[in-house]
PQR file with spaces between the fields and no chain letter, atoms N, CA, C, O and H, PARSE charges and radii, in Angstrom:
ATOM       1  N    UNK     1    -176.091  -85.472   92.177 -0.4000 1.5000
ATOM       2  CA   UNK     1    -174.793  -85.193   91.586 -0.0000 2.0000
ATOM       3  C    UNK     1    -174.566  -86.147   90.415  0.5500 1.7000
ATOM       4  O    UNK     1    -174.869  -87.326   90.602 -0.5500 1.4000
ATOM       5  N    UNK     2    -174.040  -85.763   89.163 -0.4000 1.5000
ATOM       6  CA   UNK     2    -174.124  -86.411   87.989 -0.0000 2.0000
ATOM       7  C    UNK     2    -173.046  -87.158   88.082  0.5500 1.7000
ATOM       8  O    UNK     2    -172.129  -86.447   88.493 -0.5500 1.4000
ATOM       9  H    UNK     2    -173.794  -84.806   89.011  0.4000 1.0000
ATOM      10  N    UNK     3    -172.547  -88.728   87.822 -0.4000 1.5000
ATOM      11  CA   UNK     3    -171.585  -89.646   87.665 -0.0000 2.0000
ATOM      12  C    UNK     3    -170.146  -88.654   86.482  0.5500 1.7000
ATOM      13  O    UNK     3    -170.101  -88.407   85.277 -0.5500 1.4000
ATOM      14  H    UNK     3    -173.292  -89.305   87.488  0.4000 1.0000
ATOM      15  N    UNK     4    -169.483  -88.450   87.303 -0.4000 1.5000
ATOM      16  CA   UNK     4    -167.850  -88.000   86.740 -0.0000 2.0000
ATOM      17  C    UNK     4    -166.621  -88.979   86.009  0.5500 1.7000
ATOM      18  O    UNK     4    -165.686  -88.699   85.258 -0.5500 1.4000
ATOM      19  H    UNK     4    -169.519  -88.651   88.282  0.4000 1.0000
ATOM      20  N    UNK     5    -167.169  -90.417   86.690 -0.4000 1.5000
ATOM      21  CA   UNK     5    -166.366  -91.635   86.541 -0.0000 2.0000
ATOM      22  C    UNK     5    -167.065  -92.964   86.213  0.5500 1.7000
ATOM      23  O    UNK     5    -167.776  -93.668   86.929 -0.5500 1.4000
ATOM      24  H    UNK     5    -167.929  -90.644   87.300  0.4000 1.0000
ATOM      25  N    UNK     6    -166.700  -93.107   85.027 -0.4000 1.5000
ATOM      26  CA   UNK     6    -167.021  -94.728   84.583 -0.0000 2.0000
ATOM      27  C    UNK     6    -166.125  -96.375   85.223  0.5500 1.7000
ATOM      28  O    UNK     6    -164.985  -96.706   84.897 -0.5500 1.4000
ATOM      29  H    UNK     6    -166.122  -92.535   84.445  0.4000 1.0000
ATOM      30  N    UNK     7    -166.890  -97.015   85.999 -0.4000 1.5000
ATOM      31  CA   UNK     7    -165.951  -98.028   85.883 -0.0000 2.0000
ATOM      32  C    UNK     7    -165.848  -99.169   85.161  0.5500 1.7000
ATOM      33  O    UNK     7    -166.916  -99.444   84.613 -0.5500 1.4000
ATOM      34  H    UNK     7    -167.816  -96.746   86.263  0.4000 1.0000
ATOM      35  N    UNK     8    -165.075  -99.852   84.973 -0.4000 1.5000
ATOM      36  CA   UNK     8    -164.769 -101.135   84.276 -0.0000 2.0000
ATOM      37  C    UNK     8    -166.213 -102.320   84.131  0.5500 1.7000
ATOM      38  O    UNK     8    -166.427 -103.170   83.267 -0.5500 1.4000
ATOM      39  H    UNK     8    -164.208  -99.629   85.419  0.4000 1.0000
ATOM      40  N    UNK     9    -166.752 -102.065   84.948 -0.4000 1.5000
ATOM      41  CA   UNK     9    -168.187 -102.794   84.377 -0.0000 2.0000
ATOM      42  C    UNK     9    -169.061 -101.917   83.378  0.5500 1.7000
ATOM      43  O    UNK     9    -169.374 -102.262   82.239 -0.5500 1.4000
ATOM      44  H    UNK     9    -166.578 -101.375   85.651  0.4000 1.0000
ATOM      45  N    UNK    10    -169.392 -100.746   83.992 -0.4000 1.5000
ATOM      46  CA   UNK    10    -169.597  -99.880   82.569 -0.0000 2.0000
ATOM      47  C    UNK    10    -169.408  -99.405   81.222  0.5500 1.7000
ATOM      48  O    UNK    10    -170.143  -99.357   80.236 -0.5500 1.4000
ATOM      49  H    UNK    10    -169.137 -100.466   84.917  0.4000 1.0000
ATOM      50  N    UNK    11    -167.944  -98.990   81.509 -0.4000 1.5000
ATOM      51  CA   UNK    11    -167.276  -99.371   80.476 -0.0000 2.0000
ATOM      52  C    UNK    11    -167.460 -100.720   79.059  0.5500 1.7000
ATOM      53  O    UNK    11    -167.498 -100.748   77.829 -0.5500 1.4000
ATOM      54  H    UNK    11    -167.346  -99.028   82.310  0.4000 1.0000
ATOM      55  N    UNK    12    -167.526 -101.639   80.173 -0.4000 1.5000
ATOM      56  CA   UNK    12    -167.565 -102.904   79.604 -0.0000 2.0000
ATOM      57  C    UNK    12    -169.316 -103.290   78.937  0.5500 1.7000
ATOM      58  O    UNK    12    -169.522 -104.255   78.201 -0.5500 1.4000
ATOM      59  H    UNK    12    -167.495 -101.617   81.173  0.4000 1.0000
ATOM      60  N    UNK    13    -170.204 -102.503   79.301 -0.4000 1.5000
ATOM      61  CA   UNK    13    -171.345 -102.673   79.149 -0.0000 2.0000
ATOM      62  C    UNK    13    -171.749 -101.312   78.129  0.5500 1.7000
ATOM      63  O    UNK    13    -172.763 -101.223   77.438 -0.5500 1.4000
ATOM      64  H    UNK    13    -170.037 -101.719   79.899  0.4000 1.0000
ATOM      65  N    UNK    14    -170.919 -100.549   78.223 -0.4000 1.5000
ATOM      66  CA   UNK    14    -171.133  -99.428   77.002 -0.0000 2.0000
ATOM      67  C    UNK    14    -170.893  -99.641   75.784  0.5500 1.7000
ATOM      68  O    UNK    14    -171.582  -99.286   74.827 -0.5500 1.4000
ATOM      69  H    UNK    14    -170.095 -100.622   78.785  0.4000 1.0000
ATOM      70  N    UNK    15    -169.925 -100.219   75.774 -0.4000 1.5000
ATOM      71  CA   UNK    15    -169.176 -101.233   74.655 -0.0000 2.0000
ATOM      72  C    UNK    15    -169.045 -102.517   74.126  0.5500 1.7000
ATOM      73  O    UNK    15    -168.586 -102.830   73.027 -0.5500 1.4000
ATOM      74  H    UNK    15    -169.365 -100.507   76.551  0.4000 1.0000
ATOM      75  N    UNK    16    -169.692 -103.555   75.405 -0.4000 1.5000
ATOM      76  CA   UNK    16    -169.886 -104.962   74.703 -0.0000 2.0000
ATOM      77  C    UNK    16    -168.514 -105.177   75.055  0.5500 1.7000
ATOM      78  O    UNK    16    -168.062 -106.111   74.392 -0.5500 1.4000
ATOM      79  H    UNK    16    -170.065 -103.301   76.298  0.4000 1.0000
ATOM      80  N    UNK    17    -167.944 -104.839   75.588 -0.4000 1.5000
ATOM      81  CA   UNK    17    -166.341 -106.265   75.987 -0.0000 2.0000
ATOM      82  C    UNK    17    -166.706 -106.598   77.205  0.5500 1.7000
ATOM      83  O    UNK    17    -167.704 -106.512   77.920 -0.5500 1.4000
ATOM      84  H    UNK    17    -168.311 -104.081   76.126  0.4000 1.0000
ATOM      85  N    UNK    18    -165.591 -107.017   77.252 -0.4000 1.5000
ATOM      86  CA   UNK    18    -165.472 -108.149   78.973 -0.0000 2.0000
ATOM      87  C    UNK    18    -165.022 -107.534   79.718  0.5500 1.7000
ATOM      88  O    UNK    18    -163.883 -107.126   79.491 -0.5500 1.4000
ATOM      89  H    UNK    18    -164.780 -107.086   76.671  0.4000 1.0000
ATOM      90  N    UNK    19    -165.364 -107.345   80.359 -0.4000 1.5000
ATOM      91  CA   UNK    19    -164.349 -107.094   82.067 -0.0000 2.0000
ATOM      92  C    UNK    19    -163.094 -106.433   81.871  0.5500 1.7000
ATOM      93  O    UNK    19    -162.840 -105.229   81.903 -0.5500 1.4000
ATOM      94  H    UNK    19    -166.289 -107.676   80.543  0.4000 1.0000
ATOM      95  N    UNK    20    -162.379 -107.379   81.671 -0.4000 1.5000
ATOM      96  CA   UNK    20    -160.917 -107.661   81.488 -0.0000 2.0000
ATOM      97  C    UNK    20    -160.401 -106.385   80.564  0.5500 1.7000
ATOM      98  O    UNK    20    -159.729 -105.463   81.027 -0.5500 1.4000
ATOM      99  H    UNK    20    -162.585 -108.357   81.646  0.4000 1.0000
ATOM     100  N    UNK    21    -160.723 -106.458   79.509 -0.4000 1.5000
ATOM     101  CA   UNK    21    -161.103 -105.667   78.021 -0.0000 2.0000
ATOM     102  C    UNK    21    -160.982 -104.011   78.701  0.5500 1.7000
ATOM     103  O    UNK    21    -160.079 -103.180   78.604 -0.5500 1.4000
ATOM     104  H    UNK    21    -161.269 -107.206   79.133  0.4000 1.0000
ATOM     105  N    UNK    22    -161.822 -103.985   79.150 -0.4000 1.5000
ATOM     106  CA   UNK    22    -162.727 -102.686   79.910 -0.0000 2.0000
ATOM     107  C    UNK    22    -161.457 -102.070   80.839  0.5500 1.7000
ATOM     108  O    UNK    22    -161.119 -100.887   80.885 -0.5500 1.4000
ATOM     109  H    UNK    22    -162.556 -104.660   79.229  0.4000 1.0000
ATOM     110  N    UNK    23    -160.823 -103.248   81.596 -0.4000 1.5000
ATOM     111  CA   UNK    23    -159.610 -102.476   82.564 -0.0000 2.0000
ATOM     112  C    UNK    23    -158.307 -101.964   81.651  0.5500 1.7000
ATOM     113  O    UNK    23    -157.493 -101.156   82.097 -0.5500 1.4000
ATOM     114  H    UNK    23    -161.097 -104.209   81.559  0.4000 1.0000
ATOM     115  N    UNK    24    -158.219 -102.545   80.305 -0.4000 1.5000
ATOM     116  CA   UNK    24    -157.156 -102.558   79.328 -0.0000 2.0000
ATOM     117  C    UNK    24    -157.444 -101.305   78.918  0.5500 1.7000
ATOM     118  O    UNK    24    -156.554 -100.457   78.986 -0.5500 1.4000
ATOM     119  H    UNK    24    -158.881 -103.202   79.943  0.4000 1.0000
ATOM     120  N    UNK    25    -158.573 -101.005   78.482 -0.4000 1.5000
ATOM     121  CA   UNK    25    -159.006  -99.593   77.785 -0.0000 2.0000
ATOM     122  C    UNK    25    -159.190  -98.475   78.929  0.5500 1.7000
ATOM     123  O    UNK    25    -158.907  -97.332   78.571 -0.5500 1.4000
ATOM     124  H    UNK    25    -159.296 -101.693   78.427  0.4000 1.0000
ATOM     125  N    UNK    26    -159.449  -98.577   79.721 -0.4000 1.5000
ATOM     126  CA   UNK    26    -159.510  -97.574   81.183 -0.0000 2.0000
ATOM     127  C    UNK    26    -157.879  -96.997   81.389  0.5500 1.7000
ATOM     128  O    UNK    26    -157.577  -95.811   81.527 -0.5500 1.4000
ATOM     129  H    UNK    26    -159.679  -99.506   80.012  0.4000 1.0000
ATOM     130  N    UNK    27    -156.909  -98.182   81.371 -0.4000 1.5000
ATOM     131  CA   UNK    27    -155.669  -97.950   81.649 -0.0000 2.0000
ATOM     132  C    UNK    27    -154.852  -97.311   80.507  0.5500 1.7000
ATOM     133  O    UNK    27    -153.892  -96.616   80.839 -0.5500 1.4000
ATOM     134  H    UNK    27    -157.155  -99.145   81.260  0.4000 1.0000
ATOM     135  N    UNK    28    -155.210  -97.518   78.826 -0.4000 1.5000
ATOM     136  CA   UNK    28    -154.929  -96.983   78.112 -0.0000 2.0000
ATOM     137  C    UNK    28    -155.221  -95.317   77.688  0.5500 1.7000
ATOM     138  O    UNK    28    -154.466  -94.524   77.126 -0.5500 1.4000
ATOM     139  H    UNK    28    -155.990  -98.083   78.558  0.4000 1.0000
ATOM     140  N    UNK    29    -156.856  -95.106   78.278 -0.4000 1.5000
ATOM     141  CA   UNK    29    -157.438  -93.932   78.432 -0.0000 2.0000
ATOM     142  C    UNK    29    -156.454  -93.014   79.737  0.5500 1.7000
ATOM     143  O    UNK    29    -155.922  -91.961   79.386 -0.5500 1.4000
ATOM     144  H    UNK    29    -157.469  -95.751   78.735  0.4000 1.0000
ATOM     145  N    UNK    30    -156.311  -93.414   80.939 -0.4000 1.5000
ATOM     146  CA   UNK    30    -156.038  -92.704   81.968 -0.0000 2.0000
ATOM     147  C    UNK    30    -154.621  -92.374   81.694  0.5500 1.7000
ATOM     148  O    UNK    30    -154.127  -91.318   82.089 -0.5500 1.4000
ATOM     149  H    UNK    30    -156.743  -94.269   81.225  0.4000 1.0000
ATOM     150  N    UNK    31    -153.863  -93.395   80.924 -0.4000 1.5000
ATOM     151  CA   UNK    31    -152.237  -93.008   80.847 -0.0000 2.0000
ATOM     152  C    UNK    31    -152.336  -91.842   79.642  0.5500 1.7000
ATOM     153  O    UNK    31    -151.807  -90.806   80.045 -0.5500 1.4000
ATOM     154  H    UNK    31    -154.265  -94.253   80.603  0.4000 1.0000
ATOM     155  N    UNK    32    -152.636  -91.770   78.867 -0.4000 1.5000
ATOM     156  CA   UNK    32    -153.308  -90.710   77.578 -0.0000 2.0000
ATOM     157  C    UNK    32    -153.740  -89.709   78.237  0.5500 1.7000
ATOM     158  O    UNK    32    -152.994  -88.859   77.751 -0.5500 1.4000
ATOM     159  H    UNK    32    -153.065  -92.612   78.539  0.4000 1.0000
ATOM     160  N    UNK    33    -154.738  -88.831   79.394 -0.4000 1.5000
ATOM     161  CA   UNK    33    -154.767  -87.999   80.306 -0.0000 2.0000
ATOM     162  C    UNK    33    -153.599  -87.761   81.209  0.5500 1.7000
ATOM     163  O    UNK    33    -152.947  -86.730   81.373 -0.5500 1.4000
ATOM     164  H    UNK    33    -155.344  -89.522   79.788  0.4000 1.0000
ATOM     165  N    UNK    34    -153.443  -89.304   81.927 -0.4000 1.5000
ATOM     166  CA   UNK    34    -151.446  -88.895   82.788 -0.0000 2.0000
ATOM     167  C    UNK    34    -150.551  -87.952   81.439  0.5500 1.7000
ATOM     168  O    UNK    34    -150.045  -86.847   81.637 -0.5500 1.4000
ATOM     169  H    UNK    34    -153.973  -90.141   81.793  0.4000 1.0000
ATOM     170  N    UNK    35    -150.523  -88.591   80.272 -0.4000 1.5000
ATOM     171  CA   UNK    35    -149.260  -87.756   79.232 -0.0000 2.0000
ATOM     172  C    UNK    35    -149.638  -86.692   79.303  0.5500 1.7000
ATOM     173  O    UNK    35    -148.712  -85.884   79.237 -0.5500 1.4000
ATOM     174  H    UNK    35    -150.935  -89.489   80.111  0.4000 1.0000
ATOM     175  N    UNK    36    -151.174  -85.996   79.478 -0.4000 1.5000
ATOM     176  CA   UNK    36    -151.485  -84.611   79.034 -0.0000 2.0000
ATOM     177  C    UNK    36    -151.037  -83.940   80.299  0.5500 1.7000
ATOM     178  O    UNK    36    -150.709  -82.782   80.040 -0.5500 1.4000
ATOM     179  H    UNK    36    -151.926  -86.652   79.532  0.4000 1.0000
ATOM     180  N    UNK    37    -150.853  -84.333   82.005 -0.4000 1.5000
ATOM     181  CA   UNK    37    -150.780  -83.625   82.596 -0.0000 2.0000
ATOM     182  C    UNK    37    -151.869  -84.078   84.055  0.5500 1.7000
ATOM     183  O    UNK    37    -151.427  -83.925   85.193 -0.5500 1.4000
ATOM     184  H    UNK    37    -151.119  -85.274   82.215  0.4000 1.0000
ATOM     185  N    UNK    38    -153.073  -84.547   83.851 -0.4000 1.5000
ATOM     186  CA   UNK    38    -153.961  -84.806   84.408 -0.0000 2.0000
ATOM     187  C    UNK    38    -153.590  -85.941   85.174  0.5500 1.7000
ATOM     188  O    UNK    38    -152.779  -86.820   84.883 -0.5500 1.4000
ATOM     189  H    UNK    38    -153.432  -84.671   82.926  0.4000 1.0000
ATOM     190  N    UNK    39    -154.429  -85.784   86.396 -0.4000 1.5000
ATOM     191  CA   UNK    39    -154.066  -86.818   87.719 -0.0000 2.0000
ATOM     192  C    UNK    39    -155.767  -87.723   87.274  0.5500 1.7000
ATOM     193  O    UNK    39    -156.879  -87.323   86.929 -0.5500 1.4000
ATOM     194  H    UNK    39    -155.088  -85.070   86.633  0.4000 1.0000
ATOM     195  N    UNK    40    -155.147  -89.075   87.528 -0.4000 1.5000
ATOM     196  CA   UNK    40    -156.319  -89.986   86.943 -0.0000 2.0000
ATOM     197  C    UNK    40    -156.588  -91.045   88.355  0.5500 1.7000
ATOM     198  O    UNK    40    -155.847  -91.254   89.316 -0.5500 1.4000
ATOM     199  H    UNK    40    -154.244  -89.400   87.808  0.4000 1.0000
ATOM     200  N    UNK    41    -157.939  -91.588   88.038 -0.4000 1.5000
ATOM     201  CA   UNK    41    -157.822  -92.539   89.648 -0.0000 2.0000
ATOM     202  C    UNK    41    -158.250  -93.823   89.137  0.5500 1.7000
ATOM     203  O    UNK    41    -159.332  -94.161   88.656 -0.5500 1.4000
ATOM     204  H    UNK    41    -158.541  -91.418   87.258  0.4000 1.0000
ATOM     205  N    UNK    42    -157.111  -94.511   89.350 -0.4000 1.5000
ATOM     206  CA   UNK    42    -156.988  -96.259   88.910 -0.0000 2.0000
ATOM     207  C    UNK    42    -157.919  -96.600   89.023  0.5500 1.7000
ATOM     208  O    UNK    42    -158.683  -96.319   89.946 -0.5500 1.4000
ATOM     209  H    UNK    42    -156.232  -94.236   89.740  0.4000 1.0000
ATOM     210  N    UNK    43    -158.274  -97.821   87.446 -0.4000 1.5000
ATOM     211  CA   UNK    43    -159.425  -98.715   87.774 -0.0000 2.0000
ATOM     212  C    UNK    43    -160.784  -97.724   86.795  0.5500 1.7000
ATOM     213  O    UNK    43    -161.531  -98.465   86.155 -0.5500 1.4000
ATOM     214  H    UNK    43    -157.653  -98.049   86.695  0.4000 1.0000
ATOM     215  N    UNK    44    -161.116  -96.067   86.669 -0.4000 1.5000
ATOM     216  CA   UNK    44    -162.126  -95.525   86.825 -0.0000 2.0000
ATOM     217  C    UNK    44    -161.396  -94.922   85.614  0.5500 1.7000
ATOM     218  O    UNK    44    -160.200  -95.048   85.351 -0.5500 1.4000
ATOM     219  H    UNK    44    -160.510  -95.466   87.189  0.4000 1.0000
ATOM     220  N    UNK    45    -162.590  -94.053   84.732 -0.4000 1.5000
ATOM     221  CA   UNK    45    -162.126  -93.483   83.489 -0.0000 2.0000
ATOM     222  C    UNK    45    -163.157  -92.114   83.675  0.5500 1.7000
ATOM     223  O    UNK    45    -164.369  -92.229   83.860 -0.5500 1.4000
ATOM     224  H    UNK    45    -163.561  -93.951   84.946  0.4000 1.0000
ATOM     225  N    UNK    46    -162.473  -90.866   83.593 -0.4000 1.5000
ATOM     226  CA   UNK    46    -163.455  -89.616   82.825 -0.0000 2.0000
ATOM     227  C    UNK    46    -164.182  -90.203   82.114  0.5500 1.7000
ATOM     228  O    UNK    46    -163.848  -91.202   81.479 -0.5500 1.4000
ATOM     229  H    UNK    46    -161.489  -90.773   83.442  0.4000 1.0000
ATOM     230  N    UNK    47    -165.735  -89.482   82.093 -0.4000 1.5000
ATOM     231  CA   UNK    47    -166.820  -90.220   81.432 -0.0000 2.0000
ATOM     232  C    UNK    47    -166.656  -89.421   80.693  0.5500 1.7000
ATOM     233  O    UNK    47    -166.313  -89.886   79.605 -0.5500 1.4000
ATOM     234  H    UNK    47    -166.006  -88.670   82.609  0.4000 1.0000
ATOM     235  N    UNK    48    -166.759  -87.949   80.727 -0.4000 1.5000
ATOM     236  CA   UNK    48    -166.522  -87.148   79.264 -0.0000 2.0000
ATOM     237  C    UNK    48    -165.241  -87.572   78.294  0.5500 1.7000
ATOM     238  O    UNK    48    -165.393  -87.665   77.076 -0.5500 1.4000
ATOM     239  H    UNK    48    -167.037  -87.571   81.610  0.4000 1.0000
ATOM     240  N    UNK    49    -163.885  -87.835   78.987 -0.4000 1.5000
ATOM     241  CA   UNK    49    -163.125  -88.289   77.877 -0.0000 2.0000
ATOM     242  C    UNK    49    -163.198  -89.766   77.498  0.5500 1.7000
ATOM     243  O    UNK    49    -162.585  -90.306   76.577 -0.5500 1.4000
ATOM     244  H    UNK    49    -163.762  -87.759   79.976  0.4000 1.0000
ATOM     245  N    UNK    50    -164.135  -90.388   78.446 -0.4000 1.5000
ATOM     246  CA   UNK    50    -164.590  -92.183   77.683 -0.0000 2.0000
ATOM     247  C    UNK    50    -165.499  -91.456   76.580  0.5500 1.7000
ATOM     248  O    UNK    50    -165.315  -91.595   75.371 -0.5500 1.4000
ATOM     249  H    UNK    50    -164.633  -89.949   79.194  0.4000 1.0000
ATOM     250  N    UNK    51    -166.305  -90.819   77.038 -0.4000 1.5000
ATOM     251  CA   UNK    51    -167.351  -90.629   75.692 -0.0000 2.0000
ATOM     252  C    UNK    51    -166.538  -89.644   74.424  0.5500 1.7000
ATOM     253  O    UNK    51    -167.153  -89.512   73.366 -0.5500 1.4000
ATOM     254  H    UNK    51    -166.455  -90.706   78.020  0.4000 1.0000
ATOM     255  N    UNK    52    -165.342  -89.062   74.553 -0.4000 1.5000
ATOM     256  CA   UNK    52    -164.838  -88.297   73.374 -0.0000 2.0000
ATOM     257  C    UNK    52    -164.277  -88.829   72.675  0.5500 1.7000
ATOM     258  O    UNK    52    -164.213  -88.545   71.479 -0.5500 1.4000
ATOM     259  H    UNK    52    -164.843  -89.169   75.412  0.4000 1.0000
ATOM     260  N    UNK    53    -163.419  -90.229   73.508 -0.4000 1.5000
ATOM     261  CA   UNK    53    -162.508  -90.821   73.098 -0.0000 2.0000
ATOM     262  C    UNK    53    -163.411  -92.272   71.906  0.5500 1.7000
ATOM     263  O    UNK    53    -163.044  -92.935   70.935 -0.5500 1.4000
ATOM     264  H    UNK    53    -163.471  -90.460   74.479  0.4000 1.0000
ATOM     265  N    UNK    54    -164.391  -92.189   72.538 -0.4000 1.5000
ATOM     266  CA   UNK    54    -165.964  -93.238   71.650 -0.0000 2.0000
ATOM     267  C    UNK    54    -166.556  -93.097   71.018  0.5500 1.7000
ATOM     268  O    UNK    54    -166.982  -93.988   70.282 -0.5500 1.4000
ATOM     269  H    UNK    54    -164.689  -91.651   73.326  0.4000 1.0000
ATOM     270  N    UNK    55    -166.910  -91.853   70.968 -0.4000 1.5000
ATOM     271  CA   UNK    55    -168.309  -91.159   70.436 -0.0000 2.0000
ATOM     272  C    UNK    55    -168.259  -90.097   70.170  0.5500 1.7000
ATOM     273  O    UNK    55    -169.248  -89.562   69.669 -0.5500 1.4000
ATOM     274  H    UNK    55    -166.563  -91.129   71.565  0.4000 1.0000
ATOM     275  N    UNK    56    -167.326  -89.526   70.356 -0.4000 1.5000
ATOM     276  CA   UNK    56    -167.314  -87.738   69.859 -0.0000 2.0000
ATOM     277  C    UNK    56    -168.230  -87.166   70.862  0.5500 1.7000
ATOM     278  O    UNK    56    -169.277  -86.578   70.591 -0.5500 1.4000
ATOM     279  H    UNK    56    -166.523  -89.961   70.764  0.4000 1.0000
ATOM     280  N    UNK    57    -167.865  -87.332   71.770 -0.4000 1.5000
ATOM     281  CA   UNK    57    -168.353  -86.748   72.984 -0.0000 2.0000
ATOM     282  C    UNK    57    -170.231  -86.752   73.285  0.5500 1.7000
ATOM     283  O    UNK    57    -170.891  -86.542   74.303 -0.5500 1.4000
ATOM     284  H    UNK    57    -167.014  -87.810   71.990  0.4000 1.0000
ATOM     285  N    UNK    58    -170.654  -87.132   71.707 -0.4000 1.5000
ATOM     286  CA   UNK    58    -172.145  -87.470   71.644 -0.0000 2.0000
ATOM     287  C    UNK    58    -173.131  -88.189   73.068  0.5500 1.7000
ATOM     288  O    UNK    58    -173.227  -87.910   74.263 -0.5500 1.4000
ATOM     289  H    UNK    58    -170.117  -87.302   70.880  0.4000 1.0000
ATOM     290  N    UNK    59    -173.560  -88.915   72.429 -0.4000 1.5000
ATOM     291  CA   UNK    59    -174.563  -89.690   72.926 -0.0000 2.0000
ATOM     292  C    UNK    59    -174.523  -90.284   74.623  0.5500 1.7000
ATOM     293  O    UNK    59    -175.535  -90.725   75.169 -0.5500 1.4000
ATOM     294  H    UNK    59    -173.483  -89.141   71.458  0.4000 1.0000
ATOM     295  N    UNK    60    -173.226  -90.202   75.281 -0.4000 1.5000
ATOM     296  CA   UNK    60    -172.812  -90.995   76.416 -0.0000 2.0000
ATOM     297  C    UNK    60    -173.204  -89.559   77.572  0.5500 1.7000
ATOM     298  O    UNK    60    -173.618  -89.623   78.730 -0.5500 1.4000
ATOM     299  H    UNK    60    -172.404  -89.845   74.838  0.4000 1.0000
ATOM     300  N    UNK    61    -172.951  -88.586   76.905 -0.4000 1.5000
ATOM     301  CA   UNK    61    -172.934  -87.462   77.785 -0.0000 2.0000
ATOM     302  C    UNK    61    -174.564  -86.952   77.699  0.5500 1.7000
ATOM     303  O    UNK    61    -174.692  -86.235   78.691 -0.5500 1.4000
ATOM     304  H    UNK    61    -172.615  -88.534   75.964  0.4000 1.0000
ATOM     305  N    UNK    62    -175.429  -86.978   77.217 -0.4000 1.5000
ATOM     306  CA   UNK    62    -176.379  -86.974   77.788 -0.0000 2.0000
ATOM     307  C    UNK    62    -177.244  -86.977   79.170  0.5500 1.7000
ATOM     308  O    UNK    62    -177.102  -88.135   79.560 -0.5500 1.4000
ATOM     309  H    UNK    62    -175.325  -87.560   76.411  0.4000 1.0000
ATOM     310  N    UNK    63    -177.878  -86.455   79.903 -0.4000 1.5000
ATOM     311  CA   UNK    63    -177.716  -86.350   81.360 -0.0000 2.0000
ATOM     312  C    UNK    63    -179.551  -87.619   81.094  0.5500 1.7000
ATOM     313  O    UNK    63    -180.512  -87.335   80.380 -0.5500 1.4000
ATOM     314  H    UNK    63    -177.993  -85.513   79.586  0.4000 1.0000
ATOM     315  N    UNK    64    -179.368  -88.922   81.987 -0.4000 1.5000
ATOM     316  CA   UNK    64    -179.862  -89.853   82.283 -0.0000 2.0000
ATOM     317  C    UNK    64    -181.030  -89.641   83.411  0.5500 1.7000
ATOM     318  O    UNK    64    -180.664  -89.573   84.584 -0.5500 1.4000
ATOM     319  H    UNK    64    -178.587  -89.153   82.567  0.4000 1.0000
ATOM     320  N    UNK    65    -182.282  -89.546   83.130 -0.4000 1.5000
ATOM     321  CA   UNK    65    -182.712  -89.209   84.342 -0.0000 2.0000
ATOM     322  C    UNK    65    -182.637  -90.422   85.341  0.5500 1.7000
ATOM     323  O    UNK    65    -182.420  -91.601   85.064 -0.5500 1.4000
ATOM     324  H    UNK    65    -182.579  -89.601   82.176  0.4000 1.0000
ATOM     325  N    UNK    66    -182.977  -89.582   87.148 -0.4000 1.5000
ATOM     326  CA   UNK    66    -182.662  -91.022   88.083 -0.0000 2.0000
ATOM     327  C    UNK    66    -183.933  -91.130   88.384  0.5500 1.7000
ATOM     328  O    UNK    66    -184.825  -90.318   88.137 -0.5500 1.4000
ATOM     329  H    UNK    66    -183.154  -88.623   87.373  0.4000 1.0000
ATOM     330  N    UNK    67    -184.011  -92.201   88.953 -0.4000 1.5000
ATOM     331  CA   UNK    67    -185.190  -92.981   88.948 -0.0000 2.0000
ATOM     332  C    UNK    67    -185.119  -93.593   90.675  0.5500 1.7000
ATOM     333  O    UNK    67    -184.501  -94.575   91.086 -0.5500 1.4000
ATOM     334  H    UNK    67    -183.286  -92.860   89.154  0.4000 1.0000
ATOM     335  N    UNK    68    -185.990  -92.614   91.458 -0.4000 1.5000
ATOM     336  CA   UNK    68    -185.299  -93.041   93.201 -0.0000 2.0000
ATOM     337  C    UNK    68    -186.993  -94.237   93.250  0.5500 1.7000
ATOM     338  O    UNK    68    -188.011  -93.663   92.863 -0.5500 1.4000
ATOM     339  H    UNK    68    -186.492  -91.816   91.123  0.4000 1.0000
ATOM     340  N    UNK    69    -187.100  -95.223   93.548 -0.4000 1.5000
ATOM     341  CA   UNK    69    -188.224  -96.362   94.333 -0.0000 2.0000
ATOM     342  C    UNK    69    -189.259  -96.655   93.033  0.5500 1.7000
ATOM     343  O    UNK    69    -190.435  -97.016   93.075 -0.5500 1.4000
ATOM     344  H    UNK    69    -186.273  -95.689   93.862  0.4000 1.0000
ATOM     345  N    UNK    70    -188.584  -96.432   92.108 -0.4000 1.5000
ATOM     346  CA   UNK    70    -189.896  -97.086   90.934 -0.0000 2.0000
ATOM     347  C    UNK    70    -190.334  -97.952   90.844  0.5500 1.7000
ATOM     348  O    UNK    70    -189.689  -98.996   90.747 -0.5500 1.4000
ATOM     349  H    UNK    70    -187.629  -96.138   92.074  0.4000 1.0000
ATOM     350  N    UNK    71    -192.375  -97.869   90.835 -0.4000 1.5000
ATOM     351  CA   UNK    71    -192.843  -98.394   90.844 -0.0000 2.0000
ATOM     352  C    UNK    71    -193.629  -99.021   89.956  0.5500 1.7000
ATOM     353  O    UNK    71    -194.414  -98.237   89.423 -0.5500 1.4000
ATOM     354  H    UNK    71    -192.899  -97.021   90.914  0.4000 1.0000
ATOM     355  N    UNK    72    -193.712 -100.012   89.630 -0.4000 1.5000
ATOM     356  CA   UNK    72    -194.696 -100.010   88.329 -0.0000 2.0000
ATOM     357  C    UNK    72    -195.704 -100.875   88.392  0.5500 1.7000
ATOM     358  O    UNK    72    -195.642 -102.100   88.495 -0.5500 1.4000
ATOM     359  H    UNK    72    -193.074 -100.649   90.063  0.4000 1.0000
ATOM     360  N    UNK    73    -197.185  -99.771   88.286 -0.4000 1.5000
ATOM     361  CA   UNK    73    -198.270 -100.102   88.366 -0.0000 2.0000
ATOM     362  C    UNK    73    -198.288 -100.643   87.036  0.5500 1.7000
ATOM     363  O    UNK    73    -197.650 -100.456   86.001 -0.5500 1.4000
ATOM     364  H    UNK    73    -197.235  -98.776   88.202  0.4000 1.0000
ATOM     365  N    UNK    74    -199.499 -101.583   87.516 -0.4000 1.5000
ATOM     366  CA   UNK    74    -200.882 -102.144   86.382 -0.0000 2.0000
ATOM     367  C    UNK    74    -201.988 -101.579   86.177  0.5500 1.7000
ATOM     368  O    UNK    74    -202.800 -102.075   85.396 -0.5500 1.4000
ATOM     369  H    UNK    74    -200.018 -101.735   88.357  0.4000 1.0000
């Protein structure tokens, strides 16, 4: 199942801020969805509207392949 929700460490690592930074912009993003109507879950941000609201919906939405017990030979 593909990740729906970014959190505040991600966030913060997609972008290069801090922590802190990351919960400021999550809370600014989710109240901007609350005005439209949309029920949001504290702390966590839509990854499609983190990436629209960043990137023009580009590069973040890309589907990541997973990687289950990798091993890496010599």
């Amino acid at each position: 199942m593909a990740i729906q929700f970014l959190t505040a460490d991600q966030v913060a690592e997609a972008i290069g801020v801090s922590r802190s930074t990351a919960y400021r912009i999550i809370k600014r993003l989710n109240q901007e969805l609350e005005n439209k109507g949309y029920i949001t879950v504290s702390g966590k941000v839509s990854k499609k509207y983190f990436a629209d609201r960043f990137y023009g919906g580009a590069e973040l939405m890309k589907p990541q392949p997973y990687v289950l017990n990798e091993r890496r030979v010599a």
